[in-house]
LOBA-159801 format. One record per residue (C-alpha): residue number from 1; chain; x, y negated, z. Coordinates in Angstrom, 1 decimal, decimal comma, always signed. Example, Ala and Ser with C-alpha at 12.3 -4.5 7.8 and 13.67 -1.06 7.14 Angstrom:
<rs>
1;A;+12,3;+4,5;+7,8
2;A;+13,7;+1,1;+7,1
</rs>
This chain:
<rs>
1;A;+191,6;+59,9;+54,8
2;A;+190,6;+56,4;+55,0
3;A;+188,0;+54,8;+52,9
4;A;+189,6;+52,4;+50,6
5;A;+186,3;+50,7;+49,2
6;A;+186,9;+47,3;+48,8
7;A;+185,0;+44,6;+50,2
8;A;+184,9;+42,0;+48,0
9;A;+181,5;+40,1;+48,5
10;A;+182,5;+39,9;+52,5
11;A;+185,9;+37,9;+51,8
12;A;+184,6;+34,8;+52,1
13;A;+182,7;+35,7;+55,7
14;A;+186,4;+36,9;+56,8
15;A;+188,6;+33,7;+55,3
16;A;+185,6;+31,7;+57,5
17;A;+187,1;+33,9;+60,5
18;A;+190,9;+33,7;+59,7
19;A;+191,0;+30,5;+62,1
20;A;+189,3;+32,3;+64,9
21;A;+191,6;+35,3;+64,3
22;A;+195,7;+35,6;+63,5
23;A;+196,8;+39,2;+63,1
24;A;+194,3;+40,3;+65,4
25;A;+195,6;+38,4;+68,4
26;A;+194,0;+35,1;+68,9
27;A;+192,2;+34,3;+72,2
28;A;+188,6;+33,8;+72,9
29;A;+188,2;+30,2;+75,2
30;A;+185,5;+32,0;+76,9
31;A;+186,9;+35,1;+77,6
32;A;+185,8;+37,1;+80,2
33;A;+188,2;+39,2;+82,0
34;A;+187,4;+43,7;+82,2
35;A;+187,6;+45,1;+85,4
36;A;+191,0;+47,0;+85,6
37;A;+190,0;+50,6;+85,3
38;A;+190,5;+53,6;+87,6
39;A;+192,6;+56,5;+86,9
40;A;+195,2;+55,0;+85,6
41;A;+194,0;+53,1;+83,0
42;A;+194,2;+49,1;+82,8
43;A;+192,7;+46,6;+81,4
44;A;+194,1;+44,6;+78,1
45;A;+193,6;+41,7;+75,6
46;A;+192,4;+43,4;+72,4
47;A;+192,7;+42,7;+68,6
48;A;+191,2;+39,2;+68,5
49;A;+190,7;+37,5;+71,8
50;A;+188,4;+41,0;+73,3
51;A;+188,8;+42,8;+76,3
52;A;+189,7;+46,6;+76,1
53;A;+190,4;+48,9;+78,0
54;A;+193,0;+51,5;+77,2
55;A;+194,6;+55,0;+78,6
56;A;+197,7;+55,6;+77,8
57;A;+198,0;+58,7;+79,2
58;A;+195,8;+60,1;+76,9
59;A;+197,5;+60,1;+73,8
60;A;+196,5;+63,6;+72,5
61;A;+192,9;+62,5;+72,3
62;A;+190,5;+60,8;+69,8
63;A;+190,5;+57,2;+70,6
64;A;+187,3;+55,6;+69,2
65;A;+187,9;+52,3;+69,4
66;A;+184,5;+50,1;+70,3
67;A;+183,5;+47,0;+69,6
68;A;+180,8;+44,5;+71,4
69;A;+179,5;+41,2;+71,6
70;A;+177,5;+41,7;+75,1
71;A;+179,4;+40,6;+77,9
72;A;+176,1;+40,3;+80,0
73;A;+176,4;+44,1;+80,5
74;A;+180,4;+44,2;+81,0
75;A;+180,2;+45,7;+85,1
76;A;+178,0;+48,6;+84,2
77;A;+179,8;+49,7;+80,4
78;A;+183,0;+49,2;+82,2
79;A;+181,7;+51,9;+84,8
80;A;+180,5;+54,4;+82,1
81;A;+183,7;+54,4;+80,1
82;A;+185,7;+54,9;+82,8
83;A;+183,3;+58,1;+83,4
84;A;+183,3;+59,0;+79,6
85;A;+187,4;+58,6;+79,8
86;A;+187,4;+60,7;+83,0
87;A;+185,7;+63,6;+82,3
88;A;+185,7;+64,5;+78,0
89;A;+188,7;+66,8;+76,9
90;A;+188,8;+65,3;+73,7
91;A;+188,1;+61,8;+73,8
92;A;+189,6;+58,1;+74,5
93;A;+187,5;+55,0;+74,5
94;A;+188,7;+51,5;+73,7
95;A;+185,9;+49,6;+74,7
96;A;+186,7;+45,9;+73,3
97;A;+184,4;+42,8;+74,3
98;A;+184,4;+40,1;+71,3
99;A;+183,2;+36,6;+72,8
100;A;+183,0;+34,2;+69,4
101;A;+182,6;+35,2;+65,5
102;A;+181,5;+38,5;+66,2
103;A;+180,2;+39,0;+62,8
104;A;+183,1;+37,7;+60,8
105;A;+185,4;+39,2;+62,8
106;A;+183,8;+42,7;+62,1
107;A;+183,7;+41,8;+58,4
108;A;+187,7;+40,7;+58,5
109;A;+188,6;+43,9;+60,5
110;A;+186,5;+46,2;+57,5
111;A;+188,6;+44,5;+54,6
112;A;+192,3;+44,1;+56,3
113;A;+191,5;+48,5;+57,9
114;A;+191,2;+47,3;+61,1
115;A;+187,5;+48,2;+61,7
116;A;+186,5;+49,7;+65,1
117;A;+184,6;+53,4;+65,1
118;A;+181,6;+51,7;+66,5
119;A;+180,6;+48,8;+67,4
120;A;+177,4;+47,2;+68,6
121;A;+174,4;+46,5;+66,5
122;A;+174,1;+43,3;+64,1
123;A;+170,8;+41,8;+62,9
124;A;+169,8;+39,7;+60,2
125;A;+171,1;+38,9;+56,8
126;A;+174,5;+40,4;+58,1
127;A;+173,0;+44,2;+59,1
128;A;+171,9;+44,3;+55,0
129;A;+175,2;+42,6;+54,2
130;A;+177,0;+45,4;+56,1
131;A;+174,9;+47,7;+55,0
132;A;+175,0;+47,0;+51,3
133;A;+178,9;+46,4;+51,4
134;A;+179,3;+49,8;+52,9
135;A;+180,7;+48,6;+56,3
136;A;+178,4;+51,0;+58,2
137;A;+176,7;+54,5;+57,4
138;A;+173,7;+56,3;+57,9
139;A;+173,6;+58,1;+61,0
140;A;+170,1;+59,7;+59,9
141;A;+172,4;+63,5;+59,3
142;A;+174,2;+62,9;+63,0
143;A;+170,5;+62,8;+65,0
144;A;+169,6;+65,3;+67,5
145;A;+166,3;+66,3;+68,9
146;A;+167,6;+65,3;+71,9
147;A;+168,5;+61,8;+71,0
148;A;+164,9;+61,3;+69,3
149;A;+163,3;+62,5;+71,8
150;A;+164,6;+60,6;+74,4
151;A;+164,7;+57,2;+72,3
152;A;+161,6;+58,4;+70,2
153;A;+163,4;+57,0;+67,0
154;A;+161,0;+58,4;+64,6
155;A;+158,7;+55,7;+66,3
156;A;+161,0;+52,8;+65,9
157;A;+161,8;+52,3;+62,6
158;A;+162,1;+48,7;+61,3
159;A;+162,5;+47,5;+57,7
160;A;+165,6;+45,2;+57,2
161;A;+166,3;+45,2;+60,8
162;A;+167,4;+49,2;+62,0
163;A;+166,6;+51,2;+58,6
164;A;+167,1;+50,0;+55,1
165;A;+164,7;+52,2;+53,1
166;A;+164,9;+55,9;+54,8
167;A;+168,7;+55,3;+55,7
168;A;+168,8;+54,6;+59,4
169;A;+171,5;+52,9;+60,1
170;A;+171,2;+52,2;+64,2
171;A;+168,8;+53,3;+67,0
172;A;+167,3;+50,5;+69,2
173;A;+167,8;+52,0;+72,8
174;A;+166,5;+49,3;+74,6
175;A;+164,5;+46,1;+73,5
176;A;+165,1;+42,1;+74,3
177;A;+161,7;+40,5;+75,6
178;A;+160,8;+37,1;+74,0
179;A;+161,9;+34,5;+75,4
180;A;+160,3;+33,0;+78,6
181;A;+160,2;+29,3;+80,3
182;A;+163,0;+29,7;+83,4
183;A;+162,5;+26,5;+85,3
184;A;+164,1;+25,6;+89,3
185;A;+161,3;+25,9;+91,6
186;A;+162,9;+24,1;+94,1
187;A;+162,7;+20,9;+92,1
188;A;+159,3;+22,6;+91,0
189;A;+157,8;+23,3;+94,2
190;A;+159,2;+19,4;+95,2
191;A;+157,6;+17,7;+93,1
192;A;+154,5;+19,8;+93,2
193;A;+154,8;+20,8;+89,2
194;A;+153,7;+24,1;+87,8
195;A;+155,3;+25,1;+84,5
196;A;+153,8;+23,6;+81,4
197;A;+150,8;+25,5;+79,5
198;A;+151,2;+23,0;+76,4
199;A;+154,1;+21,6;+74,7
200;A;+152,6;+18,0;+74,8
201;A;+153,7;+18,2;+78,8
202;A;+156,8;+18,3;+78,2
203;A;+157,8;+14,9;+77,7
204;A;+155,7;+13,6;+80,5
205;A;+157,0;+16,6;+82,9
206;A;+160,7;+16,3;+82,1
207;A;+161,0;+12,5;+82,4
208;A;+159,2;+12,8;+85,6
209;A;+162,0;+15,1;+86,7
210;A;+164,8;+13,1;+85,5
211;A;+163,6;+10,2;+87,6
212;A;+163,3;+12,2;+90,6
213;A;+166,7;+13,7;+90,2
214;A;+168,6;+10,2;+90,0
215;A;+171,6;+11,7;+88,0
216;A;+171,7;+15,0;+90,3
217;A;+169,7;+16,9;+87,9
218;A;+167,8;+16,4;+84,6
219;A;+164,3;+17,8;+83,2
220;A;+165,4;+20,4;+80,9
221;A;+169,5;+21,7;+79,0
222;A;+169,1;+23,0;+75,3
223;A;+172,7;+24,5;+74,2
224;A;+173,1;+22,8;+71,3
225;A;+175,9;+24,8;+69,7
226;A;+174,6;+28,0;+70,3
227;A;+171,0;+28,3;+68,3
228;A;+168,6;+26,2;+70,7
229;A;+165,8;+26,5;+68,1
230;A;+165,5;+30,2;+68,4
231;A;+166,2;+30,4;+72,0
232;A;+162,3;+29,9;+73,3
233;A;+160,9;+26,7;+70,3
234;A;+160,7;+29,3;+67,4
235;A;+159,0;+31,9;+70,0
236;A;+156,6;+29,2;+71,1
237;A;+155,9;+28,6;+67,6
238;A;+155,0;+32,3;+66,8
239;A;+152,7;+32,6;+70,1
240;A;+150,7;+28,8;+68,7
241;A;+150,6;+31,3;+65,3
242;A;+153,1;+29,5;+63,5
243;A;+156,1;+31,0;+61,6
244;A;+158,4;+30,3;+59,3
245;A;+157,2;+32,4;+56,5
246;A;+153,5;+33,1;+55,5
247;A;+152,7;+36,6;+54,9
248;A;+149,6;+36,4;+53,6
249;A;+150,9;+34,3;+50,3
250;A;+155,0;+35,3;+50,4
251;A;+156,5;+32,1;+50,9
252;A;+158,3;+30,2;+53,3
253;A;+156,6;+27,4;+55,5
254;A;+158,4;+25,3;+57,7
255;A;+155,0;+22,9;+58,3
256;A;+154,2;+24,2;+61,8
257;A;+157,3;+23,5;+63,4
258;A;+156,8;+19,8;+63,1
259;A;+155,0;+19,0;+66,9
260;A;+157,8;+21,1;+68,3
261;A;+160,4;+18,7;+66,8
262;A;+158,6;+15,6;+67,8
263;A;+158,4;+17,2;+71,2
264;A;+162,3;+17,8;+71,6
265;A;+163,2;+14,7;+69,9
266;A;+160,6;+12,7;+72,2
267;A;+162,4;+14,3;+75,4
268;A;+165,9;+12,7;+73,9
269;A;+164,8;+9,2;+73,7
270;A;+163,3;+9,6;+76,9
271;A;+167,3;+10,8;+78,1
272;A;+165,2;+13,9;+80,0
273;A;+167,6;+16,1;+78,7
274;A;+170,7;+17,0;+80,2
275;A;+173,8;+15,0;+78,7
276;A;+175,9;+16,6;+76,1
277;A;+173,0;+19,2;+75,5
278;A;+173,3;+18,8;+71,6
279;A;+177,0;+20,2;+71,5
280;A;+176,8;+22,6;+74,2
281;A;+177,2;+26,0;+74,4
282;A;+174,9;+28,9;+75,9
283;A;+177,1;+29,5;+78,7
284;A;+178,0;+26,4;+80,0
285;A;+174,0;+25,6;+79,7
286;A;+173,8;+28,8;+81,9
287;A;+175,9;+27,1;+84,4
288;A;+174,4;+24,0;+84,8
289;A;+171,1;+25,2;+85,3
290;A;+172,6;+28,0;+87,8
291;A;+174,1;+25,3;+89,5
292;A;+170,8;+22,8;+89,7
293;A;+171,6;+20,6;+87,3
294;A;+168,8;+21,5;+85,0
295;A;+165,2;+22,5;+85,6
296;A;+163,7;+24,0;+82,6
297;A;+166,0;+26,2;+80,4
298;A;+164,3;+28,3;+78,0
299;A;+165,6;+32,1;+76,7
300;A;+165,3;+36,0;+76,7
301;A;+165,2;+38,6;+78,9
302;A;+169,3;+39,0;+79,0
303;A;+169,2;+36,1;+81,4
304;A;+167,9;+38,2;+84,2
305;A;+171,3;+39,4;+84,7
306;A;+173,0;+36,5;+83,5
307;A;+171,3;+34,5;+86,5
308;A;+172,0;+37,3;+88,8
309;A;+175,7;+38,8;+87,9
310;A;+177,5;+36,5;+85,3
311;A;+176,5;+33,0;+86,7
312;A;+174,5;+33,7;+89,7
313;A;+172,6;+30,8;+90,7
314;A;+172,1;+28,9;+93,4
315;A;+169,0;+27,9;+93,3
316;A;+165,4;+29,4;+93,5
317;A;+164,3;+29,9;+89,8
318;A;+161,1;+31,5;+87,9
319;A;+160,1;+32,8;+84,7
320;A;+156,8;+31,6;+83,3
321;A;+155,2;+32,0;+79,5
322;A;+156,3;+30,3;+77,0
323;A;+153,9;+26,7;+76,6
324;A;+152,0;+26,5;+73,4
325;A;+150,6;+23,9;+71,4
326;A;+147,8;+24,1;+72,6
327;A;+147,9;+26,9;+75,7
328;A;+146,4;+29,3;+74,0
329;A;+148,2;+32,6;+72,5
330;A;+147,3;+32,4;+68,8
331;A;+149,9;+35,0;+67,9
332;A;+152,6;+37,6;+68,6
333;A;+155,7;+36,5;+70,1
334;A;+158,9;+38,5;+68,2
335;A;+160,8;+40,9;+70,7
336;A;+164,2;+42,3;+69,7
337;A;+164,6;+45,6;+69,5
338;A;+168,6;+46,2;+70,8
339;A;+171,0;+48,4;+72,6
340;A;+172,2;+49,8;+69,6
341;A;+175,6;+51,1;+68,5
342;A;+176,2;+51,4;+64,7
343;A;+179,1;+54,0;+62,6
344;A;+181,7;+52,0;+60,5
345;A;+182,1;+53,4;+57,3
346;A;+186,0;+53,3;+57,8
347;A;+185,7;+55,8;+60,6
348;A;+188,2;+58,7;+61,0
349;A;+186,7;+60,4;+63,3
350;A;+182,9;+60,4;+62,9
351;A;+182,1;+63,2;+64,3
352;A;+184,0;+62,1;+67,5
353;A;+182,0;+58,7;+67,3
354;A;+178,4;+60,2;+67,1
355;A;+179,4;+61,8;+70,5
356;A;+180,1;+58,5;+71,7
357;A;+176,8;+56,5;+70,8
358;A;+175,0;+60,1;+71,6
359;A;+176,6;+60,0;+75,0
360;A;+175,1;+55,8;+75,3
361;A;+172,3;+56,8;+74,0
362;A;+171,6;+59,5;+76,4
363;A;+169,1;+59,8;+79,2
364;A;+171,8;+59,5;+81,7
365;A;+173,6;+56,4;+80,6
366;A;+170,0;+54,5;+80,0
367;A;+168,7;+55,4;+83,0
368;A;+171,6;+53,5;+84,7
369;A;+171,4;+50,5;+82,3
370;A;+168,0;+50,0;+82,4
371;A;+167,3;+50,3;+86,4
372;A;+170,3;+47,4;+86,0
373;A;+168,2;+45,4;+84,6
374;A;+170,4;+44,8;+81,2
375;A;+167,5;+45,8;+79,2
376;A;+164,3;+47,0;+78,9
377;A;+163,2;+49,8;+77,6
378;A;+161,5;+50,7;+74,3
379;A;+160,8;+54,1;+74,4
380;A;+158,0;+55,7;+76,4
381;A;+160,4;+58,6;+77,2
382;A;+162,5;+55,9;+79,3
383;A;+160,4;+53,8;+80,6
384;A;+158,3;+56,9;+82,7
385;A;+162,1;+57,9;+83,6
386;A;+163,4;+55,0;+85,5
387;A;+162,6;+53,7;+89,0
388;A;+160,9;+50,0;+88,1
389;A;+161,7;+49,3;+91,6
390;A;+165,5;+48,9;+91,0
391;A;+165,4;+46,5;+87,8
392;A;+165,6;+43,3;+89,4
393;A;+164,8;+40,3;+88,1
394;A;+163,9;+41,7;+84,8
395;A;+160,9;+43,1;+86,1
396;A;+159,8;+38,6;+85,5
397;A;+160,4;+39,9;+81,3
398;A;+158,4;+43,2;+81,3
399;A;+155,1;+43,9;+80,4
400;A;+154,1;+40,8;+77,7
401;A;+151,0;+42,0;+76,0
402;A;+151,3;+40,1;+73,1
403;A;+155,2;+40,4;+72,2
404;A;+155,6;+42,6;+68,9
405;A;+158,6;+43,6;+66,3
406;A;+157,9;+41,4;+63,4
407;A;+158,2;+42,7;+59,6
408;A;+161,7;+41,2;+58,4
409;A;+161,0;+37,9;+56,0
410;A;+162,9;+38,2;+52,7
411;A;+166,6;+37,4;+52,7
412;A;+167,7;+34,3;+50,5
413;A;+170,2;+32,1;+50,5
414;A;+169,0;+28,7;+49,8
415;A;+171,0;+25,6;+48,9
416;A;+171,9;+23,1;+52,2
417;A;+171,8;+23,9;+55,8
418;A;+170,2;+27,1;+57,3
419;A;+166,6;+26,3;+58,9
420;A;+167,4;+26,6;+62,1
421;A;+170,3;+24,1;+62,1
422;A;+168,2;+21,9;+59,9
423;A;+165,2;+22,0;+62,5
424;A;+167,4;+21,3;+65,2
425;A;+169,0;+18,7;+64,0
426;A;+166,0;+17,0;+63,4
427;A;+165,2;+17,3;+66,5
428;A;+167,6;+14,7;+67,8
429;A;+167,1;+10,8;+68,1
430;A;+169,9;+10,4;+65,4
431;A;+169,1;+13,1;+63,2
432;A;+167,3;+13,1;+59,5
433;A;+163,7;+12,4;+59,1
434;A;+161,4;+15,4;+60,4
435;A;+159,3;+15,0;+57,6
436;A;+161,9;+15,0;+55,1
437;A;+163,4;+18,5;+57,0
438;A;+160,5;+20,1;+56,5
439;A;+159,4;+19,1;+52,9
440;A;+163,4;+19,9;+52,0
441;A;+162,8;+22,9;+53,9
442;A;+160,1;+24,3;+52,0
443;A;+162,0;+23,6;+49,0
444;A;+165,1;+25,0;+49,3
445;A;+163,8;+28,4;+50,9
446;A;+161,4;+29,1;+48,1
447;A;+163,5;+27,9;+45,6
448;A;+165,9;+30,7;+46,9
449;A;+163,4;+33,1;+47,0
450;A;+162,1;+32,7;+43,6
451;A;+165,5;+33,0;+42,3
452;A;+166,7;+35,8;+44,1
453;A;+163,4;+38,0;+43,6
454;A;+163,8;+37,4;+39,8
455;A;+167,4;+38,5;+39,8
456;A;+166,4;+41,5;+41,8
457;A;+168,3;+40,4;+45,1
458;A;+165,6;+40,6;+47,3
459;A;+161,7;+41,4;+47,1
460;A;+158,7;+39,2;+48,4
461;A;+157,5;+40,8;+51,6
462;A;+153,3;+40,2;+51,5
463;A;+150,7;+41,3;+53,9
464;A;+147,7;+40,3;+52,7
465;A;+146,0;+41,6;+56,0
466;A;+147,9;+40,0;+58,1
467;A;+147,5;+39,5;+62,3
468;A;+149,4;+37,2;+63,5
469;A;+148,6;+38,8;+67,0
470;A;+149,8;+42,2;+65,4
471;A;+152,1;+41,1;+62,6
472;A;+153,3;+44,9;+62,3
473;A;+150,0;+46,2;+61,7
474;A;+149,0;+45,2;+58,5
475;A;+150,2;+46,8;+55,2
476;A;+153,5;+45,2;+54,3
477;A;+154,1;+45,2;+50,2
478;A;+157,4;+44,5;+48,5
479;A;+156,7;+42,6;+45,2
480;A;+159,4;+41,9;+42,7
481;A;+158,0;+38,8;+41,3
</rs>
């Protein structure tokens, strides 16, 4: 029977969705369309605004319903179910693409029985928040040796991000490079630039471009609405050494940061940056650098197929390291483990729905994914397995030296704005004093944590041997004061 257990510390996260979602059936503004599927299936609008797609000719199967928020990979999952659909006895998959609130709308299906069988991996405050709320479950009794073998799980095992303690509660298939500088090379190559080593060329290098574009294109797009900080700023930060929480003493510090707000903010004045970056999305950004229009956009490896499938541009572009403050690499640049499917607690059928993120995790499936170019791969096992020579333009991700998981900081919830939206707000011409940001910063965020590790909410995360060129090898302790 169905799990009744009710969610009550997740209401609020689903009344914040109720206006993105009425009975299931509201419709994404950036929806983007399934391929209608062979043999005879088609494809449908899902429960709130997705894409699905649906046989109705198989109604004496399981359906496991599926849920993502990765569109960038919608041709090639599209493909698979179709080939899952066509060929298992026992099994239906309703494959749904969610494009906004992905979160939320997760939380709002687990409290009103709605939840999907599996859906893709969530990171962050809201994994332990699903996890402690019993949204998802372990999948550590479901693992074959198959499965570890081929995505050596045993070896990929992250505190707060996959495992909570030894309950492992998704398997990272596939990893997310850091982000990289993407920049037009035919503005570029005209105007005889090379990309910036430093972040202190920036403002020079992008006003420079403006001129030269006269209107026609602009020096660099940020999308405003959709977490510029942590696109490529907060990965620059990390490889200059700077982070937002200090390991070696267990507190937050939002110091560093300051040279990279100055930097953005200086660009603003200067009007270098692309108008209407501070409220613009991530994939309208996408298109007006595919389309010329900006010369320096900054972000992860999933834009290798973004450039290529979802907005494929028309212009020459490259992918260069990430400037520092100084050029040098003083630390570790976080990658992001991903391609992970995780069990909903709610699940009928969870025997059914291990077959299904066995069979996406399976050498088969990954094999096609990753010569696609929609991720890269993280195990050893995969990465000898696939031909290099088919990835495409992700091949410009691979192969950082100096990219590493980083030990999860402590989650708090501190009074005022989030840090991210705080440090990019103070990043604009208009917005609050930088110094004030920071110093209010610093406050809030330790406040929280000193509150919360009393109360036995979170723990203080210290490594007092510390690399910041190999953050995850030094001994990580959990303090409860």
């Amino acid at each position: 029977m169905r799990k009744t257990k009710r969610l009550a510390a997740m209401s609020m996260a689903c009344m914040m969705a109720a206006s993105a979602l009425t009975a299931c059936g509201a419709k994404s503004t950036e929806q983007t369309t399934a391929a209608p599927a062979s043999g005879g299936q088609e494809a449908t609008t899902a429960a709130a605004g997705g894409e699905t797609k649906k046989d109705s000719a198989s109604s004496d199967k399981v359906k496991i319903t599926i849920w993502t928020d990765n569109r960038h990979d919608l041709e090639y999952m599209n493909k698979v179910v179709d080939e899952f659909n066509k060929t298992n006895d026992h099994i239906v998959l309703d494959y749904v693409v969610q494009t906004e609130n992905y979160e939320n709308l997760l939380s709002m299906a687990a409290n009103s029985g709605q939840s999907p069988d599996i859906f893709s991996q969530i990171n962050g405050d809201d994994f332990r928040n699903f996890a402690d709320n019993g949204i998802i479950q372990p999948l550590n009794d479901y693992l074959t040796d198959e499965f570890k073998k081929i995505n050596e799980v045993d070896q990929h095992l992250y505190e707060g991000c996959n495992v909570i303690g030894d309950k492992i509660y998704w398997v990272p298939c596939g990893k997310r490079s850091g982000s990289r500088l993407i920049y037009n090379k035919d503005v570029f190559d005209k105007l005889g630039l090379k990309p910036p080593t430093k972040i202190s060329e920036l403002p020079e290098m992008t006003k420079k471009i403006t001129e030269a574009g006269k209107g026609d294109y602009y020096g660099i797009i940020f999308p405003g609405a959709s977490g510029p900080f942590e696109r490529w700023l907060e990965h620059s930060a990390e490889m200059s050494g700077v982070t937002l929480y200090n390991y070696k003493e267990g507190k937050f510090d939002f110091t560093g940061f300051k040279p990279y707000l100055e930097t953005v903010r200086q660009m603003f004045q200067d009007q270098s940056v692309f108008p209407g970056s501070a409220s613009m999305k991530i994939d309208p950004a996408r298109v007006q650098f595919a389309e010329g229009h900006a010369a320096i956009h900054g972000n992860a490896s999933q834009e290798a197929t973004v450039l290529t499938e979802q907005f494929p541009a028309k212009i020459q572009w490259g992918v260069a390291q990430l400037p520092t403050l100084d050029g040098e690499i003083k630390g570790a640049e976080a990658c992001s483990p991903n391609t992970g499917w995780m069990m909903s607690a709610f699940t009928e059928h969870p025997k059914e729905s291990w077959e299904v993120i066995e069979y996406f995790g399976s050498e088969k499936v990954l094999k096609g994914y990753l010569e696609g170019g929609y991720s890269l791969p993280i195990s050893k096992y995969m990465e000898d397995k696939i031909d290099k020579s088919k990835t495409g333009r992700m091949a410009d991700f691979a192969g950082a030296d100096y990219e590493a998981v980083y030990p999860v900081v402590p989650s708090v919830t501190p009074d005022g704005e989030n840090y991210r939206d705080a440090l990019w707000n103070a990043c604009l011409p208009e917005g609050p004093s930088i110094d004030e940001t920071i110093a209010k910063l610093n406050q809030t965020y330790n406040d929280a944590l000193e509150k919360e590790v009393k109360m036995g909410k979170t723990k203080r995360v210290v490594i007092k041997d510390y690399d910041p060129l190999h953050p995850g090898a030094g001994t990580v302790e959990y303090l409860d004061k």
